[in-house]
Every structure is written in structure tokens, then in C-alpha cells.
C-alpha positions in Angstrom: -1.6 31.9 8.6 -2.3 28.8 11.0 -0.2 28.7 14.1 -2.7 24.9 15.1 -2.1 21.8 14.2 -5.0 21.4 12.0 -5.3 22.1 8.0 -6.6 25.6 6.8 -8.2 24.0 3.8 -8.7 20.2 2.7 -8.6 19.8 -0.9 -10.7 16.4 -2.2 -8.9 15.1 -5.7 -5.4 15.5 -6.8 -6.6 16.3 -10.4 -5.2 19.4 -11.9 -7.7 21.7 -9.9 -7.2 20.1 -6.6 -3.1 20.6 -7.8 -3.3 24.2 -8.7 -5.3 24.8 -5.7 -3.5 23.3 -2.9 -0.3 25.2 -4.3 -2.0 28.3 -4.9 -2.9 28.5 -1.1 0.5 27.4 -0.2 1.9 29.8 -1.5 -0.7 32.0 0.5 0.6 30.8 3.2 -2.3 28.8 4.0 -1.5 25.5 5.6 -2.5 23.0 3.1 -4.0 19.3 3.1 -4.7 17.5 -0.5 -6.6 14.1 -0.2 -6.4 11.9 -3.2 -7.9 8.1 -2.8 -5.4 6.6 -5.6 -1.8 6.2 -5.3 0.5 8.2 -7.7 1.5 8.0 -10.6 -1.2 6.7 -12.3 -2.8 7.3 -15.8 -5.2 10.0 -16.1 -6.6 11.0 -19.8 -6.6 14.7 -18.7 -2.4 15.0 -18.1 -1.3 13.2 -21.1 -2.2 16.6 -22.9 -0.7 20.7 -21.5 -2.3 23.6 -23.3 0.0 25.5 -24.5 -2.3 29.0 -22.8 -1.3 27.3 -19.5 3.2 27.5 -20.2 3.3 31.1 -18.8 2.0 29.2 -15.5 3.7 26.4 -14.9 7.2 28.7 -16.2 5.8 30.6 -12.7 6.2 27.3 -11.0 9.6 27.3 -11.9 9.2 24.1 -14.8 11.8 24.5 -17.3 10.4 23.8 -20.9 14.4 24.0 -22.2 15.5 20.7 -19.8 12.2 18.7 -20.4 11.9 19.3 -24.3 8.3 18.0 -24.5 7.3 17.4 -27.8 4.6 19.8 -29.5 1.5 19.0 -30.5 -0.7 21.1 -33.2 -3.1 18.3 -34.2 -5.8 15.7 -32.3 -6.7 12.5 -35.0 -9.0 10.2 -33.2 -10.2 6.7 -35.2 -11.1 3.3 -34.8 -8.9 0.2 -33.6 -9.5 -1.1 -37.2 -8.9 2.6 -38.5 -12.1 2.8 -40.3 -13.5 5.8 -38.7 -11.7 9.2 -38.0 -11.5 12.6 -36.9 -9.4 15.1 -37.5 -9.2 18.9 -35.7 -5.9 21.7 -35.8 -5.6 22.7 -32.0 -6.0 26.0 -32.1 -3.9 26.6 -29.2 -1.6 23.3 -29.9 0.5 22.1 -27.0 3.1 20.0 -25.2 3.1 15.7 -24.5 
């Protein structure tokens, strides 16, 4: 643990691996800095969409699935603005919106 007044580790990118990370080595005790060049909130593709293989984690970080009731998700259809073409898949592991 740092007794300074400089940063362990710098994390570049607030995505969900730059997330996890920084509060990972928090937790470590590591003394922490997360750089991210947009402001949040903002839209990114990748968090409009939880795994359901990741719950047991973010349970850990204390989020409570019973107060939040996401909705679920078992299914991805992707098609067209004119809704000509699509695609259909079963997500195997589903999920939470």
C-alpha cells in the first residue's frame, strides 16, 4: 500500500475492464487512478447488455438484482431498418437489460 501522493496504478479507459480493474486493485488496497477521455454517462454498445455468467460478480459488489429488477433477456434478433433482413440466436447464457 502507498503511503505517496502518487497513483499505484493508472488505468487508461473506463470500459468494463478498465472498471473491474481499478476496483479490483482497490480493493487490494492499491491506490487507484482511472483515466477516461469522455464524460459519463454516455452510450456504449457493450453495457446495454450483462451476461448473466457475470451476476455472481457484481452480487460480490454488493448490486442488488431484487431492487433493480432488470429485465431478462434469452434472445438477440438483429434486422434491417426496413425489416427485410434478420437474424435470430437463443443466448445461451441469456441475461439482464
Amino acid at each position: 500500500m502507498s503511503s505517496n501522493n502518487f497513483f499505484d496504478v493508472i488505468i487508461g479507459g473506463g470500459g468494463l475492464a478498465g472498471l473491474v480493474s481499478a476496483i479490483e486493485l482497490s480493493r487490494a488496497g492499491l491506490k487507484v487512478a482511472l483515466i477516461e477521455k469522455k464524460q459519463y454517462p454516455f452510450h456504449r454498445v457493450c453495457g446495454e447488455y450483462v451476461s448473466n455468467e457475470v451476476k455472481p460478480y457484481l452480487q460480490r459488489l454488493g448490486v442488488n438484482f431484487n431492487q433493480l429488477a432488470p429485465s431478462t433477456i434469452n434472445s438477440l434478433r438483429v434486422s434491417s431498418l426496413n425489416g427485410e433482413f434478420n437474424l435470430f440466436s437463443k443466448l445461451q447464457m441469456g441475461g439482464l437489460v
